[in-house]
Each structure stands twice: as C-alpha cells, then as structure tokens.
MARGU-191585 format. One record per residue (C-alpha): x, y, z. Coordinates in steps of 0.5 Angstrom, whole numbers, plus 500, padded with zeros to 3 digits. Layout:
# MARGU-191585
    u    v    w
    X    Y    Z
...
***
This chain:
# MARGU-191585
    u    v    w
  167  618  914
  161  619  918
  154  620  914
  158  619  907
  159  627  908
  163  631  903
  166  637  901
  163  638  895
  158  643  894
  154  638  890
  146  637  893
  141  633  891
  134  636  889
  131  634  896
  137  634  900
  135  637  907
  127  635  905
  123  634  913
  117  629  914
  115  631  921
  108  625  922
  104  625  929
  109  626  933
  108  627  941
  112  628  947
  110  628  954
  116  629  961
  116  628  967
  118  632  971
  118  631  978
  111  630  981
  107  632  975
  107  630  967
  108  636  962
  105  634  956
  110  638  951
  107  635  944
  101  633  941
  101  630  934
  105  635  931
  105  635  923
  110  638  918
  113  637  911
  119  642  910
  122  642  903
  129  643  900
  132  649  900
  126  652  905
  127  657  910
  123  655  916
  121  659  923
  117  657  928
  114  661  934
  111  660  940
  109  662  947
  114  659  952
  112  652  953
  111  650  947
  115  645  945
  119  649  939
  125  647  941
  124  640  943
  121  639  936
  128  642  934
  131  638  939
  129  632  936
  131  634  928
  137  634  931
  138  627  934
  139  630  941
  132  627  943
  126  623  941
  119  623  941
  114  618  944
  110  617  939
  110  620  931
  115  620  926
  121  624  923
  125  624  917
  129  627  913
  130  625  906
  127  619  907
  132  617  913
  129  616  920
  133  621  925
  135  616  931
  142  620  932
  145  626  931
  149  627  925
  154  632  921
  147  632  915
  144  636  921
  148  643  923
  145  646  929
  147  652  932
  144  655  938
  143  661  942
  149  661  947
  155  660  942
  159  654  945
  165  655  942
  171  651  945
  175  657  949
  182  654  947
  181  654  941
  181  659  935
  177  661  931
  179  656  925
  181  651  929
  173  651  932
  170  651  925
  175  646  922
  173  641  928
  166  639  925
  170  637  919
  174  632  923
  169  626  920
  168  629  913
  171  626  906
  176  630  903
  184  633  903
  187  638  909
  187  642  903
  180  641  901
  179  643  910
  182  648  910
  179  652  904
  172  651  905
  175  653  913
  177  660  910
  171  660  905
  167  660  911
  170  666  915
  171  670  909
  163  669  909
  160  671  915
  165  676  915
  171  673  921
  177  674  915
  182  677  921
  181  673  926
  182  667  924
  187  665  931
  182  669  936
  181  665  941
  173  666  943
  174  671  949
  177  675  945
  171  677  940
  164  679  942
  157  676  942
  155  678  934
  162  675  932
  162  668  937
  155  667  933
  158  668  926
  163  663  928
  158  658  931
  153  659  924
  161  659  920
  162  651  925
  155  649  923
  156  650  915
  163  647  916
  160  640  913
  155  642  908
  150  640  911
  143  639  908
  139  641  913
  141  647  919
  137  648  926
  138  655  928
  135  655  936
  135  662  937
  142  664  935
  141  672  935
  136  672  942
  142  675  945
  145  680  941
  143  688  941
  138  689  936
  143  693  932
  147  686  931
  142  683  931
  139  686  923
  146  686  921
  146  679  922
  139  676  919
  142  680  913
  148  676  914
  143  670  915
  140  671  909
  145  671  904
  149  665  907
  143  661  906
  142  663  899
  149  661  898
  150  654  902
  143  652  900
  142  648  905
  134  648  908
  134  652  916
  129  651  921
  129  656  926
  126  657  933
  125  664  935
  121  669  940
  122  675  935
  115  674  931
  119  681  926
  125  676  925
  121  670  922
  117  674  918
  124  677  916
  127  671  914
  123  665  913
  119  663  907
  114  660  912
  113  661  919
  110  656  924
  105  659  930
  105  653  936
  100  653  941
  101  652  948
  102  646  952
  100  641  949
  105  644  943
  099  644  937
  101  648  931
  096  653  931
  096  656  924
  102  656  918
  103  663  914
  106  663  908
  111  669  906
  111  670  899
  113  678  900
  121  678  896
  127  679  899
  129  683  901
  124  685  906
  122  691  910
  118  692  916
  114  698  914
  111  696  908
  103  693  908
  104  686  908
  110  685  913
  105  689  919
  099  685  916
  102  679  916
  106  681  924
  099  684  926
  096  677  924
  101  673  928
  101  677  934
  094  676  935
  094  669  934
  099  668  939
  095  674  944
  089  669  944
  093  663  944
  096  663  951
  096  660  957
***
C-alpha cells in the first residue's frame, strides 16, 4: 500500500501543507553552468491554490519538478507535511501539459492505473473511477482510447489520473497551454470547481498571467536566471472572478509590469 493512500475522502487539517526553505539549483549543461534557483522560499497552506509565473528560465518547473520527486535541489529544503520529498509518491499528483495518457488503454483503464498501489476494494476503485469521469465531464467515453478524443478532453482525463488516489497535494505544469482559449476558459471553470470539491492543495506553473489571476488564491512572480521570487500577490477578489472588473486589470497590470522589467 504505497504512501499508506486510501480512498477515503477524509483529509487531515494540514494535508497537502508545503515548506520550501533556501532551496538552490544549478546544471551544467555542456560547457557552461546555468544557475536555475537561488535560495527560493515558500509556505503554501492546506487547501491553497497556488500559480507561479515567470519569464522562460526561471525555474518554475524545476521547482515544481522537485514537489514532485522527479528531482532535487543543491541545497535547501522541501516538505511537505512534515515529510521530506526524496522520491515521487501518489501524495504528489502532477499533470502536465502534454497529456501522457497510455495509447492502449482506455480512458478508464488510464485513470484506474494510478490506484494500482491505493488500499481499497475493485469496487471502491472503480467508483471513485467513474466519480472521476463523471467529474471532469468524460461520462461516455469511458472505453475511448486516447487518439479518439481531443486535446481538451485528454487533459480532462489526465487531471481525472491525477485525482485518481486522492492526493493532498496537485502539480499542475501548464496543463491547458496547448488548448484554444475557448477550451482553455471552459476548463479552468472546470478546474475550479474539481479543486473545490477534492480539496486537495494545487501549485500551478503557467505563462498565462490572466489564468493565475483567474485560478489561484495567490500568484507567485519568479525572476530570471538565477530563479528569486520577485514578489508574491494575494488575490483576495471571490469567486468567480472576471477579467474586466477593477481588481483583476489592477492586479494583471501590476504583474505584467513586474515581469517587463524583470527580464533578462
């Protein structure tokens, strides 16, 4: 039973709690050293939705990468309630922007795969399968194969495998940069209202400075090379928002500043 993972829908007050302290990370990519992080601090919450932005370079997915146990930093450390990260684990969903669904397998059989390791009966497996279709909006296709659906509904079945184990804590790396901006709105609405009803805390990489805004209850704003946060905005404003009212174009222009002068 990997990460002692259940079904169950219970949630301690801080699951999903982040403690990023002085964390630093530099590559070497062929003859030169690139500097990609540089004594990046952070606390994120139970429960929070988190975005962070940044010019290309910045090291929003390396930090996000290191959330998900894919990587680690130099120096610097990262919890998350409580626990080091040293490995990847079902606590940790992460989705990306490419869908990465496996091509043989239907949509059901593609989500049901990361309960594998999960405590809990078939029957218990395959309803919180089908919850998860029926939530992201999938319910009828639940034997298409991958090819067989378009970009916006891959993601849906992607954030739908990320759910799967109920995990406290939700990586998003850009998950709806490739879709038409038509999809695109469509699907943070959709986002929002999944996030409300799993509960689980979400850290987000995103270009798109309107979506941050949109989505998140706070948005992170890195510097380039080496990646500093520059400045952290709360975004108090209700849901739902919308993108013509005072706040959001006050809070967008103060961000989109901060990013024109922070480039290389």
């Amino acid at each position: 039973m990997a990460d002692s993972l259940t079904l169950s829908p219970t949630r301690t007050l801080d699951a999903g709690s982040v403690r990023i302290a002085d964390v630093s990370k530099t590559f070497r990519l062929e003859e030169r050293t690139v500097h990609a992080l540089d004594k990046v601090s952070l606390a994120i919450e139970s429960g929070e939705f988190i975005s962070i932005v940044g010019p290309s370079g910045c090291g929003k997915s390396t930090l996000l990468r290191f959330l998900a146990g894919l990587d680690g930093p130099d120096s610097g450390r990262i919890t998350v309630d409580g626990e080091m990260i040293d490995r990847p684990s079902l606590k940790r969903g992460i989705v990306f922007q490419d869908h990465r669904l496996l091509p043989w397998l239907s949509v059901e059989r593609n989500i049901a795969l990361s309960l594998h390791s999960v405590a809990g009966s078939e029957t218990e497996k395959r309803e919180r399968v089908q919850y998860l279709i029926d939530l992201v909006g999938l319910t009828g296709f639940e034997k298409a194969l991958p090819h067989e659906l378009s970009g916006g509904m891959s993601q849906r079945a992607a954030i739908a495998r990320g759910l799967a184990p109920r995990p406290p804590l939700l990586l998003l790396d850009e998950p709806l940069g490739a879709l038409d901006s038509l999809t695109r709105s469509h699907l943070q609405d959709e986002l929002l209202a999944i996030w409300e009803r799993e509960k689980s805390t979400v850290v987000m990489v995103t270009h798109d400075v309107e979506e941050a805004i949109y989505l998140s209850d706070r948005v992170v704003v890195m510097e380039p090379r080496p990646g500093r946060i520059a400045r952290i905005f709360d975004i108090s404003s209700t849901r739902p928002r919308h993108r013509d009212d005072a706040d959001f174009v006050t809070v967008r222009r103060e961000i989109t500043d901060l990013l024109a002068h922070r480039k290389n």
